[in-house]
PDB file with one MODEL, atoms N, CA, C and O in Angstrom:
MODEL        1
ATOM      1  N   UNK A   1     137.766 120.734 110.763  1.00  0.00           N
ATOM      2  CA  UNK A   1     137.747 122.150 110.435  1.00  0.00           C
ATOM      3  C   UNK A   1     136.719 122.817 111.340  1.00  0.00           C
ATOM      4  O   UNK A   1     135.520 122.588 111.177  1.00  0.00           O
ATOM      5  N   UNK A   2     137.190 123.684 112.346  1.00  0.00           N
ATOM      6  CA  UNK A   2     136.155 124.604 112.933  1.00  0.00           C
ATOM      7  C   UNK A   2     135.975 126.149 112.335  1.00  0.00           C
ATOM      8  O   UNK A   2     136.914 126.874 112.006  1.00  0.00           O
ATOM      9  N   UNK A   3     134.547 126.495 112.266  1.00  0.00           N
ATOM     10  CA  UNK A   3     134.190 127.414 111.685  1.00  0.00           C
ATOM     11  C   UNK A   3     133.773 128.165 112.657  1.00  0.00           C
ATOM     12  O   UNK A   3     133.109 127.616 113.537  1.00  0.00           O
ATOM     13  N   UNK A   4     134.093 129.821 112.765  1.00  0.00           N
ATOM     14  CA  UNK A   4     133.551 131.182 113.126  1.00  0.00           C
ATOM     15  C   UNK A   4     133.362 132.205 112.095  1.00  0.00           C
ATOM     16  O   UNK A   4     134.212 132.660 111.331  1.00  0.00           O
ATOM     17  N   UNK A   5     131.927 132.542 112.204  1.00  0.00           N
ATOM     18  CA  UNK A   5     131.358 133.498 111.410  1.00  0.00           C
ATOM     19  C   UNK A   5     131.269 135.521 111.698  1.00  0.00           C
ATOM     20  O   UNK A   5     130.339 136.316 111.561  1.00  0.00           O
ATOM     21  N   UNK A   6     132.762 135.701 112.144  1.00  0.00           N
ATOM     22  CA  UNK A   6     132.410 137.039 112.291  1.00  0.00           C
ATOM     23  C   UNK A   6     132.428 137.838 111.115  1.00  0.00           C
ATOM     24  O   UNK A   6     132.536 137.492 109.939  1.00  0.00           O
ATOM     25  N   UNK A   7     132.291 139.086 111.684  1.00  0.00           N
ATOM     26  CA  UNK A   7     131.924 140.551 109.991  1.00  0.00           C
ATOM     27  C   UNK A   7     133.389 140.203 109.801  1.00  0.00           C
ATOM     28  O   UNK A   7     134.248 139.641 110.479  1.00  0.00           O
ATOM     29  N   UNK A   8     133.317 140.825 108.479  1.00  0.00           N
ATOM     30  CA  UNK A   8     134.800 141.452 108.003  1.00  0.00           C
ATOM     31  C   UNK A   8     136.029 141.916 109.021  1.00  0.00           C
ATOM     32  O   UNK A   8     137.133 141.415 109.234  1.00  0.00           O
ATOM     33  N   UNK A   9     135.288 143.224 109.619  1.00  0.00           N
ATOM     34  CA  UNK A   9     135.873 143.948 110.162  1.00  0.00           C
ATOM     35  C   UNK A   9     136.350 143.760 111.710  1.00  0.00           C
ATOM     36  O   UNK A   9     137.050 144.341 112.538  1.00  0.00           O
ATOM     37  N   UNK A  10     135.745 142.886 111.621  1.00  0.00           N
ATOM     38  CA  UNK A  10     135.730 142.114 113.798  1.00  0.00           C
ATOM     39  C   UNK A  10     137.448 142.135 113.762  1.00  0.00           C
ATOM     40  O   UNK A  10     138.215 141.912 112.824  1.00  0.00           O
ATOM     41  N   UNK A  11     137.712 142.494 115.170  1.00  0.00           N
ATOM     42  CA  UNK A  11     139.139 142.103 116.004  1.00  0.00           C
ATOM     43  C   UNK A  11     139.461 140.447 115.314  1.00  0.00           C
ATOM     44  O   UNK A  11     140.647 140.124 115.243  1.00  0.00           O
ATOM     45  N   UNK A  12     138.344 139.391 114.799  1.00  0.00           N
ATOM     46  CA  UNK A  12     138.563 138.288 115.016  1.00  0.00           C
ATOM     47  C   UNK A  12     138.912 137.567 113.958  1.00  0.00           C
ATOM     48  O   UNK A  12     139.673 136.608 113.829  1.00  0.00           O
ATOM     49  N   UNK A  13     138.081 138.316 113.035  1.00  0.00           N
ATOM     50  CA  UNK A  13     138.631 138.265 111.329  1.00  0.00           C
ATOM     51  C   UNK A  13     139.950 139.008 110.851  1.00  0.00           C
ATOM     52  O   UNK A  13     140.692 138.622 109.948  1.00  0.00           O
ATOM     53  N   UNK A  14     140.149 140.517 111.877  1.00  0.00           N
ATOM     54  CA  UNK A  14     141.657 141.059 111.339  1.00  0.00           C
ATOM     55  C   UNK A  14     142.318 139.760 111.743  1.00  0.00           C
ATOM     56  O   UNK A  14     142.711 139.224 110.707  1.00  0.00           O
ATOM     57  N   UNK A  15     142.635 138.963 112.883  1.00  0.00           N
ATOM     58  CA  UNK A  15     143.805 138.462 113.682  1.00  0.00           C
ATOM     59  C   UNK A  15     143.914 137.103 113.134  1.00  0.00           C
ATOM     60  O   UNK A  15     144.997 136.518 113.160  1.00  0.00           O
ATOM     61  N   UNK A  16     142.760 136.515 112.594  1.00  0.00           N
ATOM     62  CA  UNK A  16     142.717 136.001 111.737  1.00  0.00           C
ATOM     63  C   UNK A  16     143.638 135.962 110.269  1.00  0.00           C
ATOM     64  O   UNK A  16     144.638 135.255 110.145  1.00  0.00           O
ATOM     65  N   UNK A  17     143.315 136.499 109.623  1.00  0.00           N
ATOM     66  CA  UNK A  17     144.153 137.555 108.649  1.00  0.00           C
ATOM     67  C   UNK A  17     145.439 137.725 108.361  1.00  0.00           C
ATOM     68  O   UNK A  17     145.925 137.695 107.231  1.00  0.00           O
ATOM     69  N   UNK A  18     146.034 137.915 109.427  1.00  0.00           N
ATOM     70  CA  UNK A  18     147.479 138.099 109.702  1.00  0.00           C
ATOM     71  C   UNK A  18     147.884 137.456 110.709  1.00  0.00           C
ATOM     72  O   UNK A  18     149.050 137.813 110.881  1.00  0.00           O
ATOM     73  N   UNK A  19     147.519 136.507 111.687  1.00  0.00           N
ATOM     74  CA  UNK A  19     148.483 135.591 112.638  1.00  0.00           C
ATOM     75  C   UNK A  19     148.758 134.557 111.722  1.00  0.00           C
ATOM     76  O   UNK A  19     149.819 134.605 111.100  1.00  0.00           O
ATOM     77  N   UNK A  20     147.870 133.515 111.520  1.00  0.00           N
ATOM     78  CA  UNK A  20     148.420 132.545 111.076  1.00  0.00           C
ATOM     79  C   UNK A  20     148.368 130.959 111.945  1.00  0.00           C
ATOM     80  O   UNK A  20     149.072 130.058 111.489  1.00  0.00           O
ATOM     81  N   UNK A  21     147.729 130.756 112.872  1.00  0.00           N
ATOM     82  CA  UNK A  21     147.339 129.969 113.816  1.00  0.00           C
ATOM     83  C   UNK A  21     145.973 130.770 114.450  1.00  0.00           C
ATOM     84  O   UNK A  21     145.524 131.857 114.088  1.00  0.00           O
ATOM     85  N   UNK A  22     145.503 129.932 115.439  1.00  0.00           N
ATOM     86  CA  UNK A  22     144.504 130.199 115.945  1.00  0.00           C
ATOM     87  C   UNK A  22     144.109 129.112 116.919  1.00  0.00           C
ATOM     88  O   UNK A  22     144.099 127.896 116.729  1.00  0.00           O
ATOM     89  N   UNK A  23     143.801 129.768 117.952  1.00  0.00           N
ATOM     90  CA  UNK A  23     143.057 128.901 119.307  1.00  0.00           C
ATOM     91  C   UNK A  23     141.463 129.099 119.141  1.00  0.00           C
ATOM     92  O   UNK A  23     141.135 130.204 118.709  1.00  0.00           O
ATOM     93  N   UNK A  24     140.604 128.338 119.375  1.00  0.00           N
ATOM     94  CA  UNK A  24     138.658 128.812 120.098  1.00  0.00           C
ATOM     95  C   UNK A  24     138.845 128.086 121.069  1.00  0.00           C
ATOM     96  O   UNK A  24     139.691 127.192 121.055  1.00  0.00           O
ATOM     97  N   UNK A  25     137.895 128.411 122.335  1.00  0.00           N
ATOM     98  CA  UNK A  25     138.024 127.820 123.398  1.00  0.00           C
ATOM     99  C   UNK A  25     136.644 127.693 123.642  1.00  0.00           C
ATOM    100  O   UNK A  25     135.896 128.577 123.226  1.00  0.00           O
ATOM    101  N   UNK A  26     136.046 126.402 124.460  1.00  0.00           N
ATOM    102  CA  UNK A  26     134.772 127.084 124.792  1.00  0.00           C
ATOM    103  C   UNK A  26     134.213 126.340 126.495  1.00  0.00           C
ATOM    104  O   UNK A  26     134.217 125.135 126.749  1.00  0.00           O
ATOM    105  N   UNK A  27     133.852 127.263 127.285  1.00  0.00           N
ATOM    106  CA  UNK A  27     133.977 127.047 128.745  1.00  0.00           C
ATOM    107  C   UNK A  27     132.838 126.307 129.010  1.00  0.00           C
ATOM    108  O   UNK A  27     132.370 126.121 127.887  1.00  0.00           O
ATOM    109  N   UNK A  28     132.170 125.816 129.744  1.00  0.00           N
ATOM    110  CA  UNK A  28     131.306 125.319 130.567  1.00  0.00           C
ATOM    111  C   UNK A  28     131.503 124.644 131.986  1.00  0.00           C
ATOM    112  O   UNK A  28     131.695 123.448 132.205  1.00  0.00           O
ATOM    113  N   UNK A  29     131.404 125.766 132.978  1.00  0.00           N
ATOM    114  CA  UNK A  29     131.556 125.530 134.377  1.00  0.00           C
ATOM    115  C   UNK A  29     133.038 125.023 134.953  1.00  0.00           C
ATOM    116  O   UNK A  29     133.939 125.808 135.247  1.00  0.00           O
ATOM    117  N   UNK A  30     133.106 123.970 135.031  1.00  0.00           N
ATOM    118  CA  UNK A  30     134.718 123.198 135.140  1.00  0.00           C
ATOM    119  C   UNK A  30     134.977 122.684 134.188  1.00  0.00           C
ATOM    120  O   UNK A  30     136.144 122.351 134.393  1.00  0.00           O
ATOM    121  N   UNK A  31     134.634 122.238 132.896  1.00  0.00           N
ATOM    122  CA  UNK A  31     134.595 121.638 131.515  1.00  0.00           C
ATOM    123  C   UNK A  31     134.977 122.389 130.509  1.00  0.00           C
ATOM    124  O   UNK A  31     134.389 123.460 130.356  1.00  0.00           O
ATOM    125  N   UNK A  32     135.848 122.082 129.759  1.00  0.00           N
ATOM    126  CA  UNK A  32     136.650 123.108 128.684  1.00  0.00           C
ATOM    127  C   UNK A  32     137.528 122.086 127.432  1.00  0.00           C
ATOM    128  O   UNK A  32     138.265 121.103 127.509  1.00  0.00           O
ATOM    129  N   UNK A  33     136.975 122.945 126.273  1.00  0.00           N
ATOM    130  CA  UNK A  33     137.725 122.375 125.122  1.00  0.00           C
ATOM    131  C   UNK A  33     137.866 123.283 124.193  1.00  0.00           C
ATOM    132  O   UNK A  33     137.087 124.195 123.915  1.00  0.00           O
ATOM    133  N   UNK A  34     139.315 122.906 123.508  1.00  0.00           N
ATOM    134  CA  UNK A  34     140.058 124.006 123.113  1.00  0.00           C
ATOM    135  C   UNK A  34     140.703 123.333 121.428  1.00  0.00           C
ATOM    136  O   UNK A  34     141.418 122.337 121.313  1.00  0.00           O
ATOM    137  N   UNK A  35     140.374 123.906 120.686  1.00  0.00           N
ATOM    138  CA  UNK A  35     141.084 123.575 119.192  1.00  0.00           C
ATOM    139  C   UNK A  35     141.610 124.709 118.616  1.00  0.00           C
ATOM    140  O   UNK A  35     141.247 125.871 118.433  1.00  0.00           O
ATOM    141  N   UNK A  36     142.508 124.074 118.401  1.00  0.00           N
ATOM    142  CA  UNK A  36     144.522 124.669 117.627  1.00  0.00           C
ATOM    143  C   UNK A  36     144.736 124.185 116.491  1.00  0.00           C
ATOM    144  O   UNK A  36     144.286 123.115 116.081  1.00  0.00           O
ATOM    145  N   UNK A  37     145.550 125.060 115.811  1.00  0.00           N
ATOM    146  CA  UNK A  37     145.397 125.044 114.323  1.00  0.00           C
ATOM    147  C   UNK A  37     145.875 126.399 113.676  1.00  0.00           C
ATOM    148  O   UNK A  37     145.826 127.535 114.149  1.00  0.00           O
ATOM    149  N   UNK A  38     146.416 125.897 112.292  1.00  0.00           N
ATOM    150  CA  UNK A  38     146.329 126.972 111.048  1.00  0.00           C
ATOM    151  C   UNK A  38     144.867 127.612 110.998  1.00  0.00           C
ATOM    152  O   UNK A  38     143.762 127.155 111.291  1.00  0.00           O
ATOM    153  N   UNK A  39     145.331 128.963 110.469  1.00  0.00           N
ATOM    154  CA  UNK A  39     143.942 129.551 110.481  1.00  0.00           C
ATOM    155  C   UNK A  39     143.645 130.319 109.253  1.00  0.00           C
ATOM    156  O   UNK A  39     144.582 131.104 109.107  1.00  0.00           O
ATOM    157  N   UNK A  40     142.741 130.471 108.258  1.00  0.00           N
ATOM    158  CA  UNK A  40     142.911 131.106 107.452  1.00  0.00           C
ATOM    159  C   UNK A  40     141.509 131.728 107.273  1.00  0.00           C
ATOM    160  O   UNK A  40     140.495 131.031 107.317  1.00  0.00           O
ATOM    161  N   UNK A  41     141.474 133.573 106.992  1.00  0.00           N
ATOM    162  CA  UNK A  41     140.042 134.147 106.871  1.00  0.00           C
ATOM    163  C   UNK A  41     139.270 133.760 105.227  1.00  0.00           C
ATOM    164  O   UNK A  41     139.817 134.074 104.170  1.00  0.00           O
ATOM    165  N   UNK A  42     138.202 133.182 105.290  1.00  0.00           N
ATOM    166  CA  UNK A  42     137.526 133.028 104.013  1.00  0.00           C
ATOM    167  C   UNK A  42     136.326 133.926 103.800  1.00  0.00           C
ATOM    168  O   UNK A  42     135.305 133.852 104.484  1.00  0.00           O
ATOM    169  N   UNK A  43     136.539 134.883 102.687  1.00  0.00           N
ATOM    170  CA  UNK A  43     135.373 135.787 102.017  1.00  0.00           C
ATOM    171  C   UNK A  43     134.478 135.721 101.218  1.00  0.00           C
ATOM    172  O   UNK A  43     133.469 136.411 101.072  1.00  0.00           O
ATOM    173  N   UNK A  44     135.150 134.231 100.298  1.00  0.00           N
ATOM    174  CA  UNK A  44     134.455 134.262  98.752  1.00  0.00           C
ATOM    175  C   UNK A  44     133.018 133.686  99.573  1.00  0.00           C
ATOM    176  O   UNK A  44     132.783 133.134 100.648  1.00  0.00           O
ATOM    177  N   UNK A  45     132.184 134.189  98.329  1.00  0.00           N
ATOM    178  CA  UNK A  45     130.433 133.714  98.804  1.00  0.00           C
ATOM    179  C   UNK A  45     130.168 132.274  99.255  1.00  0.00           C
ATOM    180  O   UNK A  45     129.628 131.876 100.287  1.00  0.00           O
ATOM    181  N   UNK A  46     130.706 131.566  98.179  1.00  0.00           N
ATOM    182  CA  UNK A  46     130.663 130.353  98.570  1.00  0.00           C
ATOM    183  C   UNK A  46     131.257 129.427 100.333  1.00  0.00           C
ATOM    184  O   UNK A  46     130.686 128.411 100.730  1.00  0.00           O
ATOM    185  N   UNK A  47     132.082 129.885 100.865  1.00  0.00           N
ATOM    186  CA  UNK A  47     133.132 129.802 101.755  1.00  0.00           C
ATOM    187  C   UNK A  47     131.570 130.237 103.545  1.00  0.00           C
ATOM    188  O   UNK A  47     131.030 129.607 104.455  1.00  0.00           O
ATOM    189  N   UNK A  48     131.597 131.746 102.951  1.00  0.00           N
ATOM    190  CA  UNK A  48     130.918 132.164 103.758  1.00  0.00           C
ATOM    191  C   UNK A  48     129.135 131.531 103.655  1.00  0.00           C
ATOM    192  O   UNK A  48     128.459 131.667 104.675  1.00  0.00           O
ATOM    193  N   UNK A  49     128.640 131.032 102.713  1.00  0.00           N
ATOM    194  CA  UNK A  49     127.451 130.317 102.883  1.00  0.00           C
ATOM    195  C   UNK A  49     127.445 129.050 103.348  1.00  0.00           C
ATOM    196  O   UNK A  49     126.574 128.740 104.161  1.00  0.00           O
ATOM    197  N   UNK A  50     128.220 128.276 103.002  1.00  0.00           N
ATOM    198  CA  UNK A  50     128.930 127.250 103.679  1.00  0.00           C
ATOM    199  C   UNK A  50     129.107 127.334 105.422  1.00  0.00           C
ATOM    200  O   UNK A  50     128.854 126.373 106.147  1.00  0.00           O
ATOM    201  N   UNK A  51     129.420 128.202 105.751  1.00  0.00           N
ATOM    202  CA  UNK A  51     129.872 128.403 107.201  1.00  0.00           C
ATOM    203  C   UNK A  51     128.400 128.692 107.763  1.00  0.00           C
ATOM    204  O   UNK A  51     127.827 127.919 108.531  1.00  0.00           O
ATOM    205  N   UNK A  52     127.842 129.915 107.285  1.00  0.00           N
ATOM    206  CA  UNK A  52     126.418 129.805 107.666  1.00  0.00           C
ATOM    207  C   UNK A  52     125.062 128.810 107.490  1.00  0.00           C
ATOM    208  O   UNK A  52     123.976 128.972 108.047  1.00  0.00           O
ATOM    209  N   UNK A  53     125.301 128.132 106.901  1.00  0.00           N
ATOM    210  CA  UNK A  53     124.687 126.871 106.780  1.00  0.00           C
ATOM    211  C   UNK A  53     124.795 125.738 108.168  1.00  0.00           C
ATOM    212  O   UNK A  53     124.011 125.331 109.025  1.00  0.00           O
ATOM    213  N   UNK A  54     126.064 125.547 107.859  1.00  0.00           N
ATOM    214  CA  UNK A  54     126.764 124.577 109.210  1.00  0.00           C
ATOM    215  C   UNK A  54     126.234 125.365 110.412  1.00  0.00           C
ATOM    216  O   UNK A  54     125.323 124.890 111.089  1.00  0.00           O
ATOM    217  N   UNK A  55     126.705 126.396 110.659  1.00  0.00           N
ATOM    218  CA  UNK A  55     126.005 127.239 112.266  1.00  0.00           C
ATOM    219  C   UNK A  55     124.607 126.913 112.231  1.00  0.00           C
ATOM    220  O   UNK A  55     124.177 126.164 113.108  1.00  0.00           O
ATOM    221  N   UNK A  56     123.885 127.331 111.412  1.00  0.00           N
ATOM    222  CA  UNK A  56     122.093 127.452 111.210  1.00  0.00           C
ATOM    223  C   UNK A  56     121.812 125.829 111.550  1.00  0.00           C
ATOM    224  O   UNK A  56     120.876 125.597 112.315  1.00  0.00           O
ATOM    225  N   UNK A  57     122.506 124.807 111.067  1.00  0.00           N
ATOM    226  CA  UNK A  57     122.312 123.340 110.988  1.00  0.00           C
ATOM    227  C   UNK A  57     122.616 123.252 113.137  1.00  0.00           C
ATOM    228  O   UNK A  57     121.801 122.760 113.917  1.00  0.00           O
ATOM    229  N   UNK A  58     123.743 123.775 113.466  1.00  0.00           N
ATOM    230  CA  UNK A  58     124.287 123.297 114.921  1.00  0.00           C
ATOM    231  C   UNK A  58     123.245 124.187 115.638  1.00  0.00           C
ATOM    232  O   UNK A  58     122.348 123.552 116.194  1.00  0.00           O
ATOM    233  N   UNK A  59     123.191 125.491 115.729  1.00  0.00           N
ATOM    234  CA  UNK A  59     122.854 126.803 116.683  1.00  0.00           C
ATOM    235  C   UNK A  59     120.901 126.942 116.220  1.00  0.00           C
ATOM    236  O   UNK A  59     119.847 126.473 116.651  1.00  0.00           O
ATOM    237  N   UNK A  60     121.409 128.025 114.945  1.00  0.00           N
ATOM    238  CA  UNK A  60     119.866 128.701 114.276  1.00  0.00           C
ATOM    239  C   UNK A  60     120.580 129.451 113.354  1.00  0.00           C
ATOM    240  O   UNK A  60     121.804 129.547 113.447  1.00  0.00           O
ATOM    241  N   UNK A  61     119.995 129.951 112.542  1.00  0.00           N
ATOM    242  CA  UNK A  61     119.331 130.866 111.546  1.00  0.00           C
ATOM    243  C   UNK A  61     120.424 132.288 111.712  1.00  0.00           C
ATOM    244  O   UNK A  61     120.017 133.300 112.283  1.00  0.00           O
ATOM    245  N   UNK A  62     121.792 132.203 111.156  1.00  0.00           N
ATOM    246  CA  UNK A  62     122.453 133.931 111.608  1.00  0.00           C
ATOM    247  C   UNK A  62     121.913 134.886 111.195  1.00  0.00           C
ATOM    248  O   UNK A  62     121.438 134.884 110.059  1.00  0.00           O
ATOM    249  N   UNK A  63     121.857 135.692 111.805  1.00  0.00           N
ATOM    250  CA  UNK A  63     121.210 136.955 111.065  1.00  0.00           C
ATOM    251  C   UNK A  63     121.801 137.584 110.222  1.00  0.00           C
ATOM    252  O   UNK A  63     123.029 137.498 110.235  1.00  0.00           O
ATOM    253  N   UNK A  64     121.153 138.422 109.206  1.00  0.00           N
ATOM    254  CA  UNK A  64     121.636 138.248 107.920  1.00  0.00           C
ATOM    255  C   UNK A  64     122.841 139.530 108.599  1.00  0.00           C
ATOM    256  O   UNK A  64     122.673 140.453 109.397  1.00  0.00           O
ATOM    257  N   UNK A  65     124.101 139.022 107.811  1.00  0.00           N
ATOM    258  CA  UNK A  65     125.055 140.058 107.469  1.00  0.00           C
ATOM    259  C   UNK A  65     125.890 140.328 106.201  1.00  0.00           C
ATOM    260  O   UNK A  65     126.271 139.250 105.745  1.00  0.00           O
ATOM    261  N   UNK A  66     126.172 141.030 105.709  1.00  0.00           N
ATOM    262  CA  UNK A  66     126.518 140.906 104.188  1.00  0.00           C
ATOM    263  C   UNK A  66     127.675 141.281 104.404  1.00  0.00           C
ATOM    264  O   UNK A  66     128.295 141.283 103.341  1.00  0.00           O
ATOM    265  N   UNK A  67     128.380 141.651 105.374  1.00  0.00           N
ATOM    266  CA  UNK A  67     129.486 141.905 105.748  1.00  0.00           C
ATOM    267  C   UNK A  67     130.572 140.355 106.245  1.00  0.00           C
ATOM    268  O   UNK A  67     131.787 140.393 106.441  1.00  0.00           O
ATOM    269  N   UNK A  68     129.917 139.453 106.318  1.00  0.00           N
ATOM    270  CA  UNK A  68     130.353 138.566 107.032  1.00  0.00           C
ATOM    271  C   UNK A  68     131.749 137.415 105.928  1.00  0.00           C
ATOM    272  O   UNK A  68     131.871 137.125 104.738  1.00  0.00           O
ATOM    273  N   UNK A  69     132.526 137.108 107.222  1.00  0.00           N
ATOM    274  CA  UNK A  69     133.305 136.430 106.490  1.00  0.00           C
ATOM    275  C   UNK A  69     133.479 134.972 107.205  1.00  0.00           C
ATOM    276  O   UNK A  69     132.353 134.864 107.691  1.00  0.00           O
ATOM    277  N   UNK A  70     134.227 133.690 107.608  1.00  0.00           N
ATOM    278  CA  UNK A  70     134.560 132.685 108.070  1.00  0.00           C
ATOM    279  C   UNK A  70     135.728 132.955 108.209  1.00  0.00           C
ATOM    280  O   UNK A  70     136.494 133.526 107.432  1.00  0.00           O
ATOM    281  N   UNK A  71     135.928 132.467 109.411  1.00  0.00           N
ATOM    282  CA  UNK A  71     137.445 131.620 109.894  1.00  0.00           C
ATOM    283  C   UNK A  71     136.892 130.519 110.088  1.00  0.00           C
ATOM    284  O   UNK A  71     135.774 130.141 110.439  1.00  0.00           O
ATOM    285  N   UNK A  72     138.400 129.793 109.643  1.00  0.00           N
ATOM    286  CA  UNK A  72     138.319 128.364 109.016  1.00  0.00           C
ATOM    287  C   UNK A  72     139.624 127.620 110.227  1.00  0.00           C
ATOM    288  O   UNK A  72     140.749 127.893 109.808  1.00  0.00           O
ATOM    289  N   UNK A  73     139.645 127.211 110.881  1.00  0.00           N
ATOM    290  CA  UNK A  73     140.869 126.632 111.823  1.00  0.00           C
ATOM    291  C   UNK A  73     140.745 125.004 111.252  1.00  0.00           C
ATOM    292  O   UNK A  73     139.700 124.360 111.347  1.00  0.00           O
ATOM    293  N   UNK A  74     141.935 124.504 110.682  1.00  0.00           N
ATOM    294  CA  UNK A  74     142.552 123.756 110.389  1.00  0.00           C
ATOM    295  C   UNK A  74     142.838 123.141 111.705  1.00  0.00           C
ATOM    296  O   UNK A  74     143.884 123.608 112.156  1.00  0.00           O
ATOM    297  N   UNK A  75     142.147 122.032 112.697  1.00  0.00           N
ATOM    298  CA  UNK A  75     142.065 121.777 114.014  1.00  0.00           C
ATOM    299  C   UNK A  75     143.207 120.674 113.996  1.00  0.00           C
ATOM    300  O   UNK A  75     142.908 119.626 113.424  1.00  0.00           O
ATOM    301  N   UNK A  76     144.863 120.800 114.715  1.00  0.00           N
ATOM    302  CA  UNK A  76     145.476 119.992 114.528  1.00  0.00           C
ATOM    303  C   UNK A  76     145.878 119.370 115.929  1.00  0.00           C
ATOM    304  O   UNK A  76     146.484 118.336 116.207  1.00  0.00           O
ATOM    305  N   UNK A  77     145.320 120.380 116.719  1.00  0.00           N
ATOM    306  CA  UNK A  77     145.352 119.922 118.807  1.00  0.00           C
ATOM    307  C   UNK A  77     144.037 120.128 118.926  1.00  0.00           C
ATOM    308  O   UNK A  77     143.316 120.834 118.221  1.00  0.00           O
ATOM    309  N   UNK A  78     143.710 119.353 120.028  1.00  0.00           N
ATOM    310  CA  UNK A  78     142.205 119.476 120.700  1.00  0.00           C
ATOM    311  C   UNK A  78     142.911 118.974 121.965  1.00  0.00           C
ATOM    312  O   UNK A  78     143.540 117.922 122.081  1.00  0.00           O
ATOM    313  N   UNK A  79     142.587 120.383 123.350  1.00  0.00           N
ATOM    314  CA  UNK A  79     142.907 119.882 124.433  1.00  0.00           C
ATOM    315  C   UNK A  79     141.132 120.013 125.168  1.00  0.00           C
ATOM    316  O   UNK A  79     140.040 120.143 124.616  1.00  0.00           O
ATOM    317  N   UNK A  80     141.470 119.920 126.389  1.00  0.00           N
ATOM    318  CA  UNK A  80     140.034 119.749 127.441  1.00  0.00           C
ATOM    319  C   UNK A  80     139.922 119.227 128.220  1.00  0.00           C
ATOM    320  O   UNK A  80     140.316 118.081 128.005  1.00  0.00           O
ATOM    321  N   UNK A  81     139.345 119.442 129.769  1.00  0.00           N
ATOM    322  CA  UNK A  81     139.114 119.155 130.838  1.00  0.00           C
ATOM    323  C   UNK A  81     138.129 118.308 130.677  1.00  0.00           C
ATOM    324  O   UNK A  81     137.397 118.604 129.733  1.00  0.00           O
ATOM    325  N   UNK A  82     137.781 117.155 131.380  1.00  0.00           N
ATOM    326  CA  UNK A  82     136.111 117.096 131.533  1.00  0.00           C
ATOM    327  C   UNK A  82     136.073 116.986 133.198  1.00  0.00           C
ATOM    328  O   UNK A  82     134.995 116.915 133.788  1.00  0.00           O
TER     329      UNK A  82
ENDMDL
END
């Protein structure tokens, strides 16, 4: 399961929302990996503390948003260069 923490209102949470799949990609120089999947937006508190937890554990500390929701990608392809 890969997690993104945008607001509510982001391009990323609508498309989220209503597609129904979902790609993240993430670049580094000639190096690239990519996970595919069902996608579904999660709001309830629990869902979204959960997600911010995991980021704060990988990244740091999100800044607070009370607006914020998770996408949740159900990762069923993983492609990538190395």
């Amino acid at each position: 399961l890969a997690r993104i923490i945008p607001g509510r209102a982001s391009r990323t949470a609508r498309n989220a929302a209503r597609v129904g799949r979902a790609v993240v990609t993430q670049v580094d120089g000639p190096r690239w990996l990519s996970l595919e999947g069902p996608v579904r937006l999660a709001t309830d508190p629990a869902a979204v503390a959960e997600g911010e937890r995991r980021y704060a554990q990988r990244y740091r500390e999100p800044r607070a948003n009370p607006d914020r929701a998770v996408v949740e990608i159900a990762v069923e392809r993983v492609l990538g260069q190395a």
